[in-house]
FIVEX-696642 format. One line per 5 residues: their letters; for each residue y, z, x of C-alpha. Coordinates in pm, 1 decimal. Layout:
! residues N
a = Y:Z:X  ...;
END
This chain:
! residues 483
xxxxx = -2165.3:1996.1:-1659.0  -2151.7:2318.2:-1574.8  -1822.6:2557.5:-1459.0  -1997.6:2652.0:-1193.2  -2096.1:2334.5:-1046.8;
xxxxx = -1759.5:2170.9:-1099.9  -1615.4:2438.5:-863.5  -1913.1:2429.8:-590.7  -1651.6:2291.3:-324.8  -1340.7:2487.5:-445.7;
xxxxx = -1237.6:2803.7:-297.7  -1147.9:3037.6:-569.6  -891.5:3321.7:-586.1  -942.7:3453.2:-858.8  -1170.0:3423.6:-1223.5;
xxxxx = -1123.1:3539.1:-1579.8  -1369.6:3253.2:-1679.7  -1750.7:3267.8:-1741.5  -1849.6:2953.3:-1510.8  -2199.7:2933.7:-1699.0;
xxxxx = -1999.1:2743.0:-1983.6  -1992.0:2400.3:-1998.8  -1711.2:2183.1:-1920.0  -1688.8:1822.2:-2069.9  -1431.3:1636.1:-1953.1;
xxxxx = -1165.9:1718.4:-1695.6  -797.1:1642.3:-1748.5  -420.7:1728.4:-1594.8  -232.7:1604.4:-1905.0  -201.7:1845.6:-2192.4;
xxxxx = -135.6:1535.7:-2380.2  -476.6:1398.0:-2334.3  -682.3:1703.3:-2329.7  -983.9:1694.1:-2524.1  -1187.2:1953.0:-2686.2;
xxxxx = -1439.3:2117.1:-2435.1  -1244.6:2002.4:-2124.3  -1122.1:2189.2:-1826.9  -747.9:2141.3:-1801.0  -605.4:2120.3:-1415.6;
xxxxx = -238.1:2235.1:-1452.3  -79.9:2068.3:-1148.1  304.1:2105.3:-986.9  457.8:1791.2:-1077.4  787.2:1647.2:-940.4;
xxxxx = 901.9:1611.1:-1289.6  736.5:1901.4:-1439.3  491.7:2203.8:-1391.8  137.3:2159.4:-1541.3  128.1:2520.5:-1594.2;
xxxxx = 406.5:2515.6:-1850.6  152.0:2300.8:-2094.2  -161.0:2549.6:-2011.5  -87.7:2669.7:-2428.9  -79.2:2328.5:-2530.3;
xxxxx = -399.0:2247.2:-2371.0  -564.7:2532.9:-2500.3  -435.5:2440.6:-2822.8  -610.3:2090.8:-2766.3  -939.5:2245.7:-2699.5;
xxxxx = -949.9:2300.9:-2315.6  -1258.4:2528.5:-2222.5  -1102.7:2650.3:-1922.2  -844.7:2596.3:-1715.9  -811.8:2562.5:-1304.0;
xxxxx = -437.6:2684.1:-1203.0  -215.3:2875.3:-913.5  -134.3:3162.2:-1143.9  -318.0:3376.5:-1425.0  -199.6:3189.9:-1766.3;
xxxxx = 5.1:3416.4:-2012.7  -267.3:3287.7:-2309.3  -621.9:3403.0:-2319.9  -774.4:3094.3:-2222.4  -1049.5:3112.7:-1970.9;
xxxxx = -931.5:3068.1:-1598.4  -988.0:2994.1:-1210.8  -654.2:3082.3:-972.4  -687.0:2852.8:-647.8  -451.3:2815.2:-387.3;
xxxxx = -386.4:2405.1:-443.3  -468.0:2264.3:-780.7  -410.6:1937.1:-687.5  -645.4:1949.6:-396.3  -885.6:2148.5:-629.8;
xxxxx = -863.8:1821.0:-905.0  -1004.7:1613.0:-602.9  -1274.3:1839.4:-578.6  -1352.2:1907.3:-892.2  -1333.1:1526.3:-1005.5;
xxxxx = -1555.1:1379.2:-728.5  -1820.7:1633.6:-873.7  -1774.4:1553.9:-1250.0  -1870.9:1192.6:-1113.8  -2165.7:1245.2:-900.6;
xxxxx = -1991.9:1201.1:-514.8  -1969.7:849.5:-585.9  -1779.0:797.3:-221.2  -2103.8:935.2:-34.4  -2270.6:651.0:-212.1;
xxxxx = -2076.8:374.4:-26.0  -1913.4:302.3:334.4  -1558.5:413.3:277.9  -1263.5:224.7:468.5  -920.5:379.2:418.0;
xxxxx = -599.9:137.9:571.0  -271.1:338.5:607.0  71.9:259.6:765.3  419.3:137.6:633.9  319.6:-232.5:629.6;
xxxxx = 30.2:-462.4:649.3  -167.2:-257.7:414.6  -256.3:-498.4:165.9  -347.9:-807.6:376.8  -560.2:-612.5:610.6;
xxxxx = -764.2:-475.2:313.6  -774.3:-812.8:135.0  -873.2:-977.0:495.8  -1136.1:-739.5:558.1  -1329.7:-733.8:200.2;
xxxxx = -1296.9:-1137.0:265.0  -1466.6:-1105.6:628.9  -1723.5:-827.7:501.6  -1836.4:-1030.3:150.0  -1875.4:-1350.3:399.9;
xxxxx = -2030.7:-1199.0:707.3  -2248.6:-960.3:518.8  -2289.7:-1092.6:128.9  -2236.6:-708.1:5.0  -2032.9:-637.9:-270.2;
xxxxx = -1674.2:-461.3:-175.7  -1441.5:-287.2:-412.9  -1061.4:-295.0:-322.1  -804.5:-26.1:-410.7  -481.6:-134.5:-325.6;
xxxxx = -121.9:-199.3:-412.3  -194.0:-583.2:-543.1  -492.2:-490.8:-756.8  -811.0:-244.9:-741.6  -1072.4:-505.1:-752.7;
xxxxx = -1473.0:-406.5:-816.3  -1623.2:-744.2:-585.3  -1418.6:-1064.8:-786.9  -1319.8:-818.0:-1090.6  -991.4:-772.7:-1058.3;
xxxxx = -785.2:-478.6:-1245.6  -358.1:-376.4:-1225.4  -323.3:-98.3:-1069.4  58.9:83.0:-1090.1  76.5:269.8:-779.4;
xxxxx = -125.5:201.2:-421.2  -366.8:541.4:-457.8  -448.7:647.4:-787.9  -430.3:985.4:-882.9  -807.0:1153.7:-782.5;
xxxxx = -918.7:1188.6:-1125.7  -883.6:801.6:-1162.8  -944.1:734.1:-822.4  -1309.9:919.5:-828.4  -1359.0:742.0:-1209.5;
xxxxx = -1293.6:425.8:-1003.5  -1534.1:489.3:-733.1  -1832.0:586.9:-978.5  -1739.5:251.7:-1162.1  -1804.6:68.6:-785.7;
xxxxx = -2092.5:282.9:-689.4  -2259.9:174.9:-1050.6  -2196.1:-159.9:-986.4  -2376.5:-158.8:-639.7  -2047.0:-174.7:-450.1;
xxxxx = -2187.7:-110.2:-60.3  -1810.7:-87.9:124.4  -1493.5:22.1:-21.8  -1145.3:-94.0:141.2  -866.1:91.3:6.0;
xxxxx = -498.0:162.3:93.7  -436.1:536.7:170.1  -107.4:591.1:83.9  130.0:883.4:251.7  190.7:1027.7:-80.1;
xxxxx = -202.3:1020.0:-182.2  -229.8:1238.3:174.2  19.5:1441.0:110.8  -69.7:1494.8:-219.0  -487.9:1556.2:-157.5;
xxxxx = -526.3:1223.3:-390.5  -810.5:1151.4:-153.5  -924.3:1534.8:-36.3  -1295.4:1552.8:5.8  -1366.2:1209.9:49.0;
xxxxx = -1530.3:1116.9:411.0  -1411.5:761.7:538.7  -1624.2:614.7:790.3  -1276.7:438.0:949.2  -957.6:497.7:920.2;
xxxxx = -705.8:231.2:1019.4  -331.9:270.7:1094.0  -141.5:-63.3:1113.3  226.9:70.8:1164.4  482.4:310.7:1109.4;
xxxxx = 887.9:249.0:1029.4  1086.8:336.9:802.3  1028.6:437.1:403.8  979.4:682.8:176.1  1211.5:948.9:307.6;
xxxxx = 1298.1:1027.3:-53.6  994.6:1173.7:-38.0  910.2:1270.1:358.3  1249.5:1364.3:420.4  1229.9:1268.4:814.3;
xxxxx = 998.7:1065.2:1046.8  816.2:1296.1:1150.8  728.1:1398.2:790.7  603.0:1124.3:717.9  408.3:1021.2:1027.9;
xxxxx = 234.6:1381.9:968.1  91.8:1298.2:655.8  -47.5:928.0:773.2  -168.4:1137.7:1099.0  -404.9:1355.7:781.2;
xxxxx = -655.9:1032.6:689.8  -781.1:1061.4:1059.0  -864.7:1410.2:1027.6  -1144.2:1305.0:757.4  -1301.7:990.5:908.9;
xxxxx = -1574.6:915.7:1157.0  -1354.4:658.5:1350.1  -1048.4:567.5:1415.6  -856.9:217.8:1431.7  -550.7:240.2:1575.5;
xxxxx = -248.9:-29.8:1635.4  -137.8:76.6:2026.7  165.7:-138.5:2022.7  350.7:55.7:1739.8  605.5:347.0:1829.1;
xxxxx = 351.2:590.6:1674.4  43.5:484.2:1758.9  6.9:723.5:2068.1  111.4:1018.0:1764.5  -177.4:867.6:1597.3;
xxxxx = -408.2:886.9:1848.7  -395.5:1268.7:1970.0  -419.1:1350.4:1632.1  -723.3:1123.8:1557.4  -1027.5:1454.0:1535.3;
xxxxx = -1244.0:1120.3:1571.5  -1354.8:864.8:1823.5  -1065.5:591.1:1847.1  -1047.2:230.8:1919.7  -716.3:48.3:2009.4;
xxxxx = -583.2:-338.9:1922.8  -306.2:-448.0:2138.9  -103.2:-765.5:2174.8  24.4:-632.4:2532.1  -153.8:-374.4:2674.8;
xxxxx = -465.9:-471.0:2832.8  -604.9:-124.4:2810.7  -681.5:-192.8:2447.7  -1045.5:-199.1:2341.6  -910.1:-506.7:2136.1;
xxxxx = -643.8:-735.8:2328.7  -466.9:-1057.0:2151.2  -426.6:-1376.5:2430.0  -250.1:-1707.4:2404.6  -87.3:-1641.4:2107.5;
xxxxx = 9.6:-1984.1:1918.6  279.7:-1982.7:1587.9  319.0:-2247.8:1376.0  514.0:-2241.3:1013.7  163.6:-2248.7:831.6;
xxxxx = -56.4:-1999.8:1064.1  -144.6:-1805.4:1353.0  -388.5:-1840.5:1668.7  -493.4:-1636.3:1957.4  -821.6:-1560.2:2205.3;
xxxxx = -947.9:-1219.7:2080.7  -1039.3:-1025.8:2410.1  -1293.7:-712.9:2311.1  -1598.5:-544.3:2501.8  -1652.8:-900.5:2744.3;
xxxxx = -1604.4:-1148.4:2455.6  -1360.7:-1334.5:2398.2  -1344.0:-1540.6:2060.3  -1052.1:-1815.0:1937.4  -890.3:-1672.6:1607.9;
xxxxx = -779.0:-1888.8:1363.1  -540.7:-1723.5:1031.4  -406.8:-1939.4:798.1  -84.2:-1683.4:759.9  232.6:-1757.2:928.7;
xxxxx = 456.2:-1485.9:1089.0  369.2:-1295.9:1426.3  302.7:-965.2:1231.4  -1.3:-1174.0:1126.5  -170.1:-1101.9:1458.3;
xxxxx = -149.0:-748.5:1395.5  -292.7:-766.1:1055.0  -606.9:-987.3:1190.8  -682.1:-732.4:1466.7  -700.8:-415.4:1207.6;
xxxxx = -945.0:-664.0:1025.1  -1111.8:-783.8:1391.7  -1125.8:-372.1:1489.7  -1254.2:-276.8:1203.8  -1555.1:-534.7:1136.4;
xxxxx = -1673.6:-429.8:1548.6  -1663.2:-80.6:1439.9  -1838.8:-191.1:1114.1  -2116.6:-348.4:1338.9  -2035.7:-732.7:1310.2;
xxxxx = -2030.2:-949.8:1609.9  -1680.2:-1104.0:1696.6  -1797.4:-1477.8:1652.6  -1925.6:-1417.9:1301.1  -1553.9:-1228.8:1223.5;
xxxxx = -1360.8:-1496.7:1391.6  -1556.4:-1781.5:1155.4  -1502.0:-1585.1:849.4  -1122.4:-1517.8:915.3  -1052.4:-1911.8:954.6;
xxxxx = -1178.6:-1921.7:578.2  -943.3:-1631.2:442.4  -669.6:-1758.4:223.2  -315.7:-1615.5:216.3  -217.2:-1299.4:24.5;
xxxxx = 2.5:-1307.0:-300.3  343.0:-1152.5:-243.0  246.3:-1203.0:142.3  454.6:-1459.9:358.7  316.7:-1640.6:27.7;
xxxxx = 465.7:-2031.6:-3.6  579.2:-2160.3:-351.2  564.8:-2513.3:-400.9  863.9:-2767.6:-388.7  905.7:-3101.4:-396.4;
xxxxx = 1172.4:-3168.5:-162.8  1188.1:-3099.2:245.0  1271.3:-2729.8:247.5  1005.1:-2429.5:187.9  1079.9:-2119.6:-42.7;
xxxxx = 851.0:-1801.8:41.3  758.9:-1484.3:-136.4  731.3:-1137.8:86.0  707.7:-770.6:-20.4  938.7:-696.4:252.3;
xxxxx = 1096.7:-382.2:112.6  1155.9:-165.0:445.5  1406.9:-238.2:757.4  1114.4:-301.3:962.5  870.3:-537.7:718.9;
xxxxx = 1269.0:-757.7:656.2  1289.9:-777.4:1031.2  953.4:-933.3:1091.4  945.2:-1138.3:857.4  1320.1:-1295.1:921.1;
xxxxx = 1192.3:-1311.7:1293.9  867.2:-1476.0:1264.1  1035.7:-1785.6:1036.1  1325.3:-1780.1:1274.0  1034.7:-1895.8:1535.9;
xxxxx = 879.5:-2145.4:1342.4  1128.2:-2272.9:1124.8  1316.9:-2642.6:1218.8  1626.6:-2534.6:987.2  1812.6:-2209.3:892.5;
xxxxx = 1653.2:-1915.6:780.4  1768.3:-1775.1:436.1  1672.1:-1426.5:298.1  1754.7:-1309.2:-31.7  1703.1:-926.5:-96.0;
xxxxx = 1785.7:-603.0:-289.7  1651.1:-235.5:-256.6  1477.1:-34.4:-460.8  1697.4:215.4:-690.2  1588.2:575.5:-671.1;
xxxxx = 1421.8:516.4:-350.0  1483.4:582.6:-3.8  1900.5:563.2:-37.6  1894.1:544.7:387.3  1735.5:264.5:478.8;
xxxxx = 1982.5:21.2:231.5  2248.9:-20.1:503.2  1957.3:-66.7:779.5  1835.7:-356.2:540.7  2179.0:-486.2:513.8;
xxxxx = 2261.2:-481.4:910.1  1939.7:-644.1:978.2  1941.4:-966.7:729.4  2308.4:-1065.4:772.0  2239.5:-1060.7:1181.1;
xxxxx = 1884.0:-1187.0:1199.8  1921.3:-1462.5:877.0  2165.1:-1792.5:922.8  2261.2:-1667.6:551.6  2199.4:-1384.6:339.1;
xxxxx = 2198.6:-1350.5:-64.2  2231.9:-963.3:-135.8  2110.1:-881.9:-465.3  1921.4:-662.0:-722.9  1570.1:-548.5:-706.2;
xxxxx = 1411.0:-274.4:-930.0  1740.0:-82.9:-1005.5  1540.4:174.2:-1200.1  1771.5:455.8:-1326.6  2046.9:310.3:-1067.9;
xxxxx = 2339.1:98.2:-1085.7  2270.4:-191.4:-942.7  2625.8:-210.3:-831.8  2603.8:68.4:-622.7  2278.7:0.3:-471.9;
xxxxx = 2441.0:-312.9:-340.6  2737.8:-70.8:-251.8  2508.1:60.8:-25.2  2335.2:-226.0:158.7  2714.8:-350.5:252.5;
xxxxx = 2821.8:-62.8:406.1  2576.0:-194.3:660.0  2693.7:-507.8:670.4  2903.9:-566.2:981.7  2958.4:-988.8:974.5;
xxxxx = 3198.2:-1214.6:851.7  3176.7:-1320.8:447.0  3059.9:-1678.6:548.8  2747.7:-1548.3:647.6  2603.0:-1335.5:317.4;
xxxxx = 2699.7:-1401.5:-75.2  2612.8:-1095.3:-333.0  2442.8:-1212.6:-682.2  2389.4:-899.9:-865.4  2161.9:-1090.4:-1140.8;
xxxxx = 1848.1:-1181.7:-907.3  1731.8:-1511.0:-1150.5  2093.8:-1667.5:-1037.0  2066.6:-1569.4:-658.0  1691.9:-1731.1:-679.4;
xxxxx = 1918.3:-2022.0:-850.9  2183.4:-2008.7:-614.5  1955.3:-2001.4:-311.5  1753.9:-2308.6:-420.0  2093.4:-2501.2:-556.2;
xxxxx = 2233.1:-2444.0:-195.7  1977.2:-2560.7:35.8  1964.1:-2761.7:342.2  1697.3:-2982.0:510.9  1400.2:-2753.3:665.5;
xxxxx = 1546.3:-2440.7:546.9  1291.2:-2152.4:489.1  1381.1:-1934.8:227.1  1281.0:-1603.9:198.2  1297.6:-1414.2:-156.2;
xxxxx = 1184.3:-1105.7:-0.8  1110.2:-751.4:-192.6  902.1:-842.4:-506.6  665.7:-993.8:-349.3  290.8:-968.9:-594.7;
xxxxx = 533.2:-797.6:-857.9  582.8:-973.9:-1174.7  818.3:-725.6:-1321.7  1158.1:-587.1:-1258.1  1198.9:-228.9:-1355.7;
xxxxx = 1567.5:-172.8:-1489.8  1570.2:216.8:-1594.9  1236.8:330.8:-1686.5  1128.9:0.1:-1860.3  938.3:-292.9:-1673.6;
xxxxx = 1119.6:-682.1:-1788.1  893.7:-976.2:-1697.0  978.9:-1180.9:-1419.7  806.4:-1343.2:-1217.4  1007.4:-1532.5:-878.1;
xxxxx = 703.0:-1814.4:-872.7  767.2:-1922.2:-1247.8  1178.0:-1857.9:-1212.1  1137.3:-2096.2:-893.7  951.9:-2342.6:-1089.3;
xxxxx = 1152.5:-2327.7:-1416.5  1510.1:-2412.9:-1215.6  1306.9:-2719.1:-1029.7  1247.4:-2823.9:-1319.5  1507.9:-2817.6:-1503.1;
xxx = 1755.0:-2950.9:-1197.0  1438.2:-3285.9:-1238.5  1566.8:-3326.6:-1545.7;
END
């Protein structure tokens, strides 16, 4: 492909390139440049892409797309955001394959995953078209399911994906929209027919730095969609909705003017029901998820498949098929009267609900066990802390993905918040013995949340991932306290 086609949607400062030459590949590692390609040199958080622009000549790079005019001779094009420009310039290497298919992007802090999962179930069911997934879990291409390591991909990898979709006659795409990927342009250039915003508390201020921060760079997906779905009962849903540049439509549990409304709401400890009130009908909703926050993630779904054009009685009948979500309010088997569940409840406000919603349903105590995330969001630790040892009969504090941290201090951390007396909370650093612990120490009807992993399978201590997996280390110590 051509220089000059590449760039057709880039505004360029400056050029000391002939863009008649042709570009074969397109890459932002120097380490994976090929001959004939045109090296992006992005600003990293690690490192500066334009310190490598020599080694990616030396690897062959035809040209390269940067900020500033290199100090070798390669070939060049200055623009004012490389990282917005490697959007660009990789939805063109692969043909626009987003303008090929009905794009759905799902941000907030939580309920990401399920809503996407729920709606690809409700669209393959309702409409028999094929639906890839980009998510946190898993990208998925229809039932092909891939790993994925963070919730966007990077645009290079996120356009490959799409063109892999688009050829296999993918019709919708769900996918997460991360803050970071907005922040970041991961997704600049690509047109979603909705956007969706489920929530907005607490995370990621490592990155954001404050609230608002963070709130702006959710508020950017609904400057680049056609509609707008938008949860009414959250804090910053009205933020949301002045900055939607896009017709919006509103879920609500309690305000009735909502275009969606939830009625007669009914818990139980394996699922939820309530009348869905929208546009004069009024339908009975059925999920087979437990926890209140469950209501909110099947109206995003409901919202979105009326915007998508589906009729609420076909959505209702497809939603009381949907299985739960792995890592989601997920249950793991045991044989005795007491129920152990998996959640990726990692922020103060995702711990909350979930503590809260088994603390309606449950006949016993409530127990959470929990860490937080090292080289993350230092802040919210002592919110965590303050809110399981209150909310929780009993709390196990212990390690989650340390990373580069001491797990010591992390913990450190989470107890500063903890204002309650030691009968209520035990700290296990080692997170195989709290699991242990937890299970050796139960009562009748207790619900026990291991909450924070949730669909991980890994812990990461430093910068290495260890295998573990809480269903099998649940399983293994049932096993071997059988025998």
């Amino acid at each position: 492909m051509k220089l000059k086609q590449l760039l057709s949607k880039v505004e360029i400062l400056e050029t000391g390139a002939d863009l008649e030459i042709e570009i074969g590949d397109i890459s932002y590692d120097s380490r994976k440049t090929k001959k004939g390609d045109l090296f992006v040199a992005i600003r990293g958080f690690e490192s500066d892409g334009h310190r490598f622009i020599a080694a990616a000549e030396k690897a062959g790079a035809a040209a390269v797309l940067c900020e500033e005019k290199p100090e070798t001779e390669i070939p060049y094009v200055i623009v004012k955001n490389s990282r917005k420009a490697l959007a660009l310039v990789s939805a063109e290497y692969f043909g626009n394959p987003a303008e090929e298919m009905t794009m759905v992007g799902v941000t907030g802090t939580n309920g990401k995953t399920t809503t996407t999962l729920l709606l690809k179930h409700v669209i393959e069911q309702s409409l028999g078209a094929k639906v890839g997934l980009i998510g946190t879990n898993q990208n998925m291409i229809g039932e092909l399911a891939m790993e994925t390591e963070r919730t966007t991909p990077e645009s290079y990898e996120l356009q490959k994906l799409f063109r892999e979709m688009a050829n296999a006659s993918c019709k919708y795409v769900i996918m997460e929209v991360s803050s970071h990927s907005l922040a970041l342009d991961r997704v600049a250039g690509v047109r979603f027919k909705l956007g969706v915003f489920t929530n907005l508390t607490q995370d990621h201020l490592d990155f954001h730095h404050t609230m608002e921060e963070y709130a702006a760079a959710k508020a950017l997906l609904f400057s680049n969609c056609d509609k707008a779905v938008i949860n009414l009962d959250d804090e910053w849903g009205g933020y949301m909705r002045e900055r939607a540049k896009c017709p919006v439509f509103t879920y609500s549990e309690t305000k009735l003017e909502a275009d969606l409304v939830a009625k007669d709401i009914r818990l139980s400890p394996s699922s939820v029901k309530f009348c869905a009130l929208a546009d004069g009908d009024i339908e009975r909703i059925s999920l087979g998820i437990p926890g209140r926050f469950s209501i909110y993630n099947a109206m995003s779904v409901i919202s979105s498949a009326l915007l998508l054009g589906l009729p609420l009685e076909k959505i209702a009948d497809t939603l009381a098929t949907a299985s739960g979500v792995k890592g989601r309010v997920e249950v793991v088997p045991t044989p005795e009267d007491y129920t152990i569940l998996i959640d990726y409840a990692h922020t103060p406000d995702a711990l909350e609900n979930v503590i809260k919603s088994m603390k309606e349903v449950a006949a016993g105590r409530v127990v959470v066990l929990f860490g937080c995330g090292g080289d993350r969001d230092k802040t919210k630790r002592p919110i965590m802390g303050s809110i399981a040892v209150s909310l929780a009969d009993f709390t196990i504090i212990t390690s989650d993905n340390p990373r580069t941290e001491m797990p010591s201090e992390i913990i450190a951390d989470i107890l500063a918040g903890v204002k309650a007396p030691k009968n209520r909370y035990k700290v296990i650093e080692d997170r195989k013995e709290a699991i242990a612990f937890a299970i050796d120490n139960h009562q009748k009807d207790d619900v026990i949340i291991l909450a924070g992993k949730g669909h991980e399978t890994y812990q990461i201590i430093g910068k290495t991932k260890h295998h573990m997996d809480e269903r099998e280390i649940v399983a293994e110590h049932l096993t071997s306290k059988q025998g």
